[in-house]
One Martini backbone bead per residue (centre of mass of N, CA, C, O) as a GRO file, in nm:
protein
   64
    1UNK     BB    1  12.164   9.961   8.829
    2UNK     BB    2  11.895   9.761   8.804
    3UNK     BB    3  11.830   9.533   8.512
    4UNK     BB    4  11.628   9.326   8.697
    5UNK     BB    5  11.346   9.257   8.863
    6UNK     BB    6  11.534   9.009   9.004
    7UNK     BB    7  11.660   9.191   9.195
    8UNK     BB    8  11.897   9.264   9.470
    9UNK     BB    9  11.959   9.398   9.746
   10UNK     BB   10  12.181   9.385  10.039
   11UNK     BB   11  12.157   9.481  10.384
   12UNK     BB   12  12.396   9.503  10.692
   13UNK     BB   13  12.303   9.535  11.004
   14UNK     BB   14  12.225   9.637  11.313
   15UNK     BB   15  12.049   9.725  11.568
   16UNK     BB   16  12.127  10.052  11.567
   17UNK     BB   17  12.070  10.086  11.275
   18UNK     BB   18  11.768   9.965  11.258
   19UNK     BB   19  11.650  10.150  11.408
   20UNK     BB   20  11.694  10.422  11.261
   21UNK     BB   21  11.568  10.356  11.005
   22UNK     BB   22  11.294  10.328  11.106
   23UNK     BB   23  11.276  10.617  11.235
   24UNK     BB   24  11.311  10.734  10.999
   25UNK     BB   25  11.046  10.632  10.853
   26UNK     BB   26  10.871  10.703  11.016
   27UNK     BB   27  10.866  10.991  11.035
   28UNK     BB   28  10.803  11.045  10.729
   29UNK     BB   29  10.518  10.933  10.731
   30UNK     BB   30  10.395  11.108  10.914
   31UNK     BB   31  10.459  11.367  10.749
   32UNK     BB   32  10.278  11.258  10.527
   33UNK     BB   33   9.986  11.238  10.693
   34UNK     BB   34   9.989  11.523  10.775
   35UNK     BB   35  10.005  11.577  10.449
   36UNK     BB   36   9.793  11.369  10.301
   37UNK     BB   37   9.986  11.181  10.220
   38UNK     BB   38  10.084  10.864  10.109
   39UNK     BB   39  10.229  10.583  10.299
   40UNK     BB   40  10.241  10.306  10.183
   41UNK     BB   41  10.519  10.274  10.141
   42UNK     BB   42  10.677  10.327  10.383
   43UNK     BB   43  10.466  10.089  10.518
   44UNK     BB   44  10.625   9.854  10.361
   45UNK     BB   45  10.911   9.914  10.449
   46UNK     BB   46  10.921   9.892  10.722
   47UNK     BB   47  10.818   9.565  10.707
   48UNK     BB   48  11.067   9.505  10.538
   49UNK     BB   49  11.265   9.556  10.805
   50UNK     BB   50  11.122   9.440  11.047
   51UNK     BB   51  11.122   9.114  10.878
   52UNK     BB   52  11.423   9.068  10.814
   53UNK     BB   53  11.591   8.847  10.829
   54UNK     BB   54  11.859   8.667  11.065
   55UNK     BB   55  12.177   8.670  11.036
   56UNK     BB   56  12.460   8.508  11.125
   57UNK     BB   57  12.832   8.678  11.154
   58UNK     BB   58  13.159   8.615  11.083
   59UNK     BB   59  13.415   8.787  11.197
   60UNK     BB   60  13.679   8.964  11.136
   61UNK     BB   61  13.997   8.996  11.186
   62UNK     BB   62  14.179   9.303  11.173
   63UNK     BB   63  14.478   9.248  11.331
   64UNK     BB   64  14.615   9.053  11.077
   0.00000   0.00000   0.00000
């Protein structure tokens, strides 16, 4: 559990990963506008995950 209210957790995707959650996210929206509950959060939360920079990262050999 975070402690300091400016704590992050950083979590790293991939293109395929990051797809899915989009996707995932978006379903739920939907499904929230449908039943005409508040979607603000979710889409939110889409928004910073489609705009979140971009870092390369060199991969380990795991084969050593």
């Amino acid at each position: 559990m975070l402690n300091r209210k400016d704590d992050k957790k950083v979590i790293g995707f991939d293109a395929y990963e990051e797809g899915a959650v989009i996707e995932g996210l978006n379903k739920i929206r939907t499904e929230q506008i449908e039943k005409g509950e508040c979607a603000e959060f979710v889409s939110d939360l889409m928004l910073k995950v489609i705009r979140a920079p971009t870092r390369k990262v060199r991969m380990r050999d795991e084969s050593r």
